[in-house]
Each structure stands twice: as structure tokens, then as C-alpha cells.
C-alpha positions in Angstrom: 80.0 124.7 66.4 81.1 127.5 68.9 83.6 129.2 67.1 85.5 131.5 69.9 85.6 130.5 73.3 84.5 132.2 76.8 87.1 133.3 78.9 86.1 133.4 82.8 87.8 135.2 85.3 91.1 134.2 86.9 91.0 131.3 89.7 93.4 131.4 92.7 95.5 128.0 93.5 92.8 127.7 96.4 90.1 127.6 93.4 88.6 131.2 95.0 88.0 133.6 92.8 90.6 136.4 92.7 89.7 140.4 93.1 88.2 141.2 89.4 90.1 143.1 86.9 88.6 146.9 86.5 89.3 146.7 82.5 87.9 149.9 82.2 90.6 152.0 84.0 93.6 148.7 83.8 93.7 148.4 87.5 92.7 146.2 90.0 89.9 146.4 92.2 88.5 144.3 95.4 85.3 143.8 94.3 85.2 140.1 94.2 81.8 139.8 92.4 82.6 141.3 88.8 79.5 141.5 86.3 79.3 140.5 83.0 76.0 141.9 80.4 75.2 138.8 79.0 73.2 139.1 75.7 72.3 135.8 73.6 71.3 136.1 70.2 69.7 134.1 67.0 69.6 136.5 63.7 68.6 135.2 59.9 70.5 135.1 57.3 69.1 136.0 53.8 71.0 136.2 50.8 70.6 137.1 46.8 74.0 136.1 45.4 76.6 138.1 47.0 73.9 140.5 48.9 72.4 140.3 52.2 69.0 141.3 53.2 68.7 143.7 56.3 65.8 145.3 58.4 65.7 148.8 59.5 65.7 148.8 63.3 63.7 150.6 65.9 66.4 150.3 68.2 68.5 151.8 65.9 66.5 154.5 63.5 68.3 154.4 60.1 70.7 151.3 61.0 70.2 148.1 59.0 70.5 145.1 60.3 70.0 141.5 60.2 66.6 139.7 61.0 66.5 137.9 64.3 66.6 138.9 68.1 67.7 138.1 71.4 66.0 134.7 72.8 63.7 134.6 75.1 63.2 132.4 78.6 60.6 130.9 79.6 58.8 131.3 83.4 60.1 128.1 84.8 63.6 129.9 84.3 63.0 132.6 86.5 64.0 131.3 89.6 67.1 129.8 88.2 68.5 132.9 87.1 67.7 134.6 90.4 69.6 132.1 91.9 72.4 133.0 89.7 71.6 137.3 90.2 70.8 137.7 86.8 69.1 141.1 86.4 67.5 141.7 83.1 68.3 144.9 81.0 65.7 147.3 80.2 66.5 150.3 78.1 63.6 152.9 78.8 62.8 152.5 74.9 61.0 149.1 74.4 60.8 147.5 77.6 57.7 146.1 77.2 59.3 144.2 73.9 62.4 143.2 76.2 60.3 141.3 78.9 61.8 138.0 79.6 64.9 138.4 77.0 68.5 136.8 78.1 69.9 140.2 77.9 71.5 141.6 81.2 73.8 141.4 84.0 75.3 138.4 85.3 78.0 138.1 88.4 81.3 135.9 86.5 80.9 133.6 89.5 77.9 132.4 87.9 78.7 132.4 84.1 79.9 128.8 83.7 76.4 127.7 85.3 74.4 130.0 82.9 76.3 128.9 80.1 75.8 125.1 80.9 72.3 125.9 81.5 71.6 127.6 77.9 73.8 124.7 76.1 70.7 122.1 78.0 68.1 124.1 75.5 65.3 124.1 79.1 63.3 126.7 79.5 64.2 129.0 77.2 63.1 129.2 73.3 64.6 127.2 70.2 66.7 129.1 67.4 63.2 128.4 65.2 60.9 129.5 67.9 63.1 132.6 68.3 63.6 133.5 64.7 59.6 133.2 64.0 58.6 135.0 66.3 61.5 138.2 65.9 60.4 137.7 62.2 56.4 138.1 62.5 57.3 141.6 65.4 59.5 143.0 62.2 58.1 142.3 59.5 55.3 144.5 60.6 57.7 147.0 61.6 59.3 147.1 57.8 55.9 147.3 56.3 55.6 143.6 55.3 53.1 142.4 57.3 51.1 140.5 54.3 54.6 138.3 54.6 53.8 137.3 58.6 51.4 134.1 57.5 54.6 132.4 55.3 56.9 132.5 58.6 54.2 129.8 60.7 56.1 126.6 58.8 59.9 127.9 58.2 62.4 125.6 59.3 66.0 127.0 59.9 69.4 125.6 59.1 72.0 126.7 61.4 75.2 128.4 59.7 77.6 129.3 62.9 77.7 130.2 66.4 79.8 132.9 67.2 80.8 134.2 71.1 82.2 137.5 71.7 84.2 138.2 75.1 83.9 137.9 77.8 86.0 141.3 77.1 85.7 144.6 78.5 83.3 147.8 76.8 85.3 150.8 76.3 83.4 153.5 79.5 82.1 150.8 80.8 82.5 148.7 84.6 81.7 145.4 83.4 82.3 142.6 81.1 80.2 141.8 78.2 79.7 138.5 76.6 77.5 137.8 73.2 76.1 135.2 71.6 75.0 134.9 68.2 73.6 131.9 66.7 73.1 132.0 62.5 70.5 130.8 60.8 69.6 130.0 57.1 65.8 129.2 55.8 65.8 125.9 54.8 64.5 126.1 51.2 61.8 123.1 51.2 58.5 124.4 51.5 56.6 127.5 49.3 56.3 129.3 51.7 60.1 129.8 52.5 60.9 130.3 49.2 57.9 133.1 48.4 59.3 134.6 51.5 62.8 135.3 50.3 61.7 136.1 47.0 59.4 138.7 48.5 62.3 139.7 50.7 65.2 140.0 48.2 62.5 142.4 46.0 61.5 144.6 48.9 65.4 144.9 49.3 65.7 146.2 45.8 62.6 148.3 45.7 63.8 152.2 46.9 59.9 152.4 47.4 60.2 150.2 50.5 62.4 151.8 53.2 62.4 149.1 55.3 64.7 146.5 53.7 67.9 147.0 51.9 70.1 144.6 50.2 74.0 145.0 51.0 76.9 142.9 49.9 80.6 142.5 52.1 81.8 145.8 51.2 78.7 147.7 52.3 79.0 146.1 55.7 82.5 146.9 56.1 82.3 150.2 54.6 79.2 150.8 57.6 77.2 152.6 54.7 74.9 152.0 51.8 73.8 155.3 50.3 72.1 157.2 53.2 71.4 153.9 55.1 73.6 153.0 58.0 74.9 149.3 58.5 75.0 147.7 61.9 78.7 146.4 62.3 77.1 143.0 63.4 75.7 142.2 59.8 79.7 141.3 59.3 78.6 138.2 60.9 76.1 137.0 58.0 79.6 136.3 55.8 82.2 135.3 58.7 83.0 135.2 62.4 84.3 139.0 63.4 82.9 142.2 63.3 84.4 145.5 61.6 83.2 148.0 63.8 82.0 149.2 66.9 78.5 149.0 68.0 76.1 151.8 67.3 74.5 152.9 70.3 70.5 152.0 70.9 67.8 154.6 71.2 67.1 154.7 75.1 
């Protein structure tokens, strides 16, 4: 179930759009094609009692955050979302790892069709396809590859979905609007339940850098010890963030 709805920009009587709203400066503007970053999300949550597990984050150096990634499309999507002037983002740090994520800029005129479009599940991956995949790229990067052959039969049982905006980013000429789908392991095969053992340990273990174990107050607080807490790990335990985001390496 979505849990905060999209707002789309403001519609004249004649059902044109109006001149977009520069929320970055609170003035008007007549650019009629305002853009929003679109980036759609599916991140795991794994829990020990009142902790959550969290990856260390090359995007991020030294912030913990939640397994998971942005989903991916797949080629027969392309031309829709030229159609619509989707242009993907591509920080100059990971590019390569980026390719074909639905992460990027969107005209508002074409939001409600992109929206419908991702709702239809075509062309694009499944929370499960998603959430394997981010999981065998990360668990490398944590140093927990021997983990990667336990995450080929996971199944996933979704928790919430939870939109942010469309609202405006404070320096910023556009609109943003996030999605993040949340995801339990479903418990019912060894292999998931080796995996979150393994997991919760590693989390425990100050031997393994990689993966920390944080309950609500660590995420709120942004901090545990010397490790930093992405503000969107407030979303394992309920539907709003604390904090800001921290800025990506680029």
C-alpha cells in the first residue's frame, strides 16, 4: 500500500498546464516544462530484535545504510521513456553501476504516465529480482561474498511503500520524487535463515567493518560510534525520515 501520495503540478481550467513554480527561489517562472529527479527504490529490511542491519556504502564512505538499490529497466523500456524525456542520472562515481537505473530527470508533464507505467510491473525488474541482485553487488563490497550463493532462492515479503514529493530540494531547480519499496526475507528456506544469521553476526562483529547493527535511536540520532547513519534507514521502522540526505561521492 502506497502510503503518501504524488502531488503533480497545478492544471489550468483549460486542463493546460500552468507556468511551473521555481520552489527553489518561491517565485514563478515561465518555463512550462518543469522537471522532476525521479528515483525508485527497493531496500531490505533485516532485523535482530529491536536492531537493524546496515551496509556500508560506496556511495557514501562511512554511511550505513540499508540493503537494496534503485530498480533497474529493462531494454524494451527505452524508447518509452524517451518518449516521455527521461534522462538518466549519472554521477561521475559509478556510472557504469548506474546503467539502466530509474534514477533521473523527468518533465511533470510526463509523471502521471511514468507512474502508471511502473505500477504495470513491464519492463522493468521485480522487488525480488531487484533486491538479489543489489544483494549479490554488496555483499561483495562488505566483505561477505561466501554469503552471495544463499541469496539465488530468497523470496521477499513486502513491508511498505513509501513516496516522497514530488517536493522541492533545498539549491536545487527541480522537483524530486522517491520511491521506496520495503522488503522482509521471507523465513522459509535455509538459506534465508543462514543468511540473516550470518548477517546479524557480522553486524555484531567490530572485526567486520562492513555491517553494523543499529536500533531506532541510532538512526535518529544519525550516529553509531564512529559510523554515520543514512537518514533513510528511518524507513526500516516507519514512513518518514529524520534527516536530510547525505550527499554521494561524485
Amino acid at each position: 500500500m502506497v502510503t503518501k501520495a504524488a502531488r503533480l503540478c497545478h492544471r489550468g481550467s483549460d486542463g493546460e498546464e500552468g507556468p511551473a513554480v521555481d520552489f527553489s527561489t518561491g517565485s514563478r517562472t515561465t518555463r512550462r516544462q518543469h522537471v522532476v529527479r525521479i528515483s525508485f527504490s527497493t531496500l531490505l529490511r533485516v532485523t535482530d530484535d529491536d536492531r537493524y542491519v546496515l551496509f556500508d556504502s560506496p556511495k557514501r564512505p562511512g554511511a550505513y545504510g540499508p540493503p537494496g538499490g534503485v530498480v533497474k529497466f529493462h531494454p524494451p523500456a527505452v524508447r518509452l521513456l524517451e518518449s516521455w524525456g527521461f534522462r538518466p542520472d549519472r554521477a561521475t562515481a559509478g556510472a557504469e553501476k548506474m546503467r539502466s537505473d530509474l534514477r533521473g530527470m523527468l518533465p511533470v508533464r510526463s509523471l502521471r504516465r511514468f507512474q502508471a507505467w511502473f505500477a504495470t510491473g513491464a519492463y522493468r525488474e521485480t522487488a525480488e529480482e531487484c533486491l538479489r541482485r543489489e544483494l549479490w553487488e554488496e555483499l561483495a563490497e562488505v566483505g561477505l561474498s561466501a554469503l552471495r550463493p544463499h541469496t539465488r532462492r530468497l523470496s521477499f515479503i513486502s513491508v511498505r511503500t513509501v513516496l516522497e514529493g514530488p517536493s522541492s530540494v533545498p539549491g536545487k531547480d527541480f522537483l524530486q520524487l522517491r520511491r521506496f519499496d520495503i522488503h522482509d526475507v521471507a523465513m522459509v528456506t535455509s538459506d534465508a535463515v543462514r543468511l540473516r544469521r550470518e548477517l546479524v553476526e557480522s553486524g555484531y562483529d567490530a572485526e567486520r567493518s562492513g555491517v553494523i547493527c543499529a536500533n531506532y535511536d541510532d538512526i535518529a540520532h544519525g550516529r553509531l560510534n564512529r559510523a554515520l547513519i543514512a537518514p533513510h534507514s528511518a524507513l526500516l521502522a516507519g514512513e518518514a525520515r529524520l534527516a536530510a540526505d547525505l550527499p554521494p561521492v561524485r
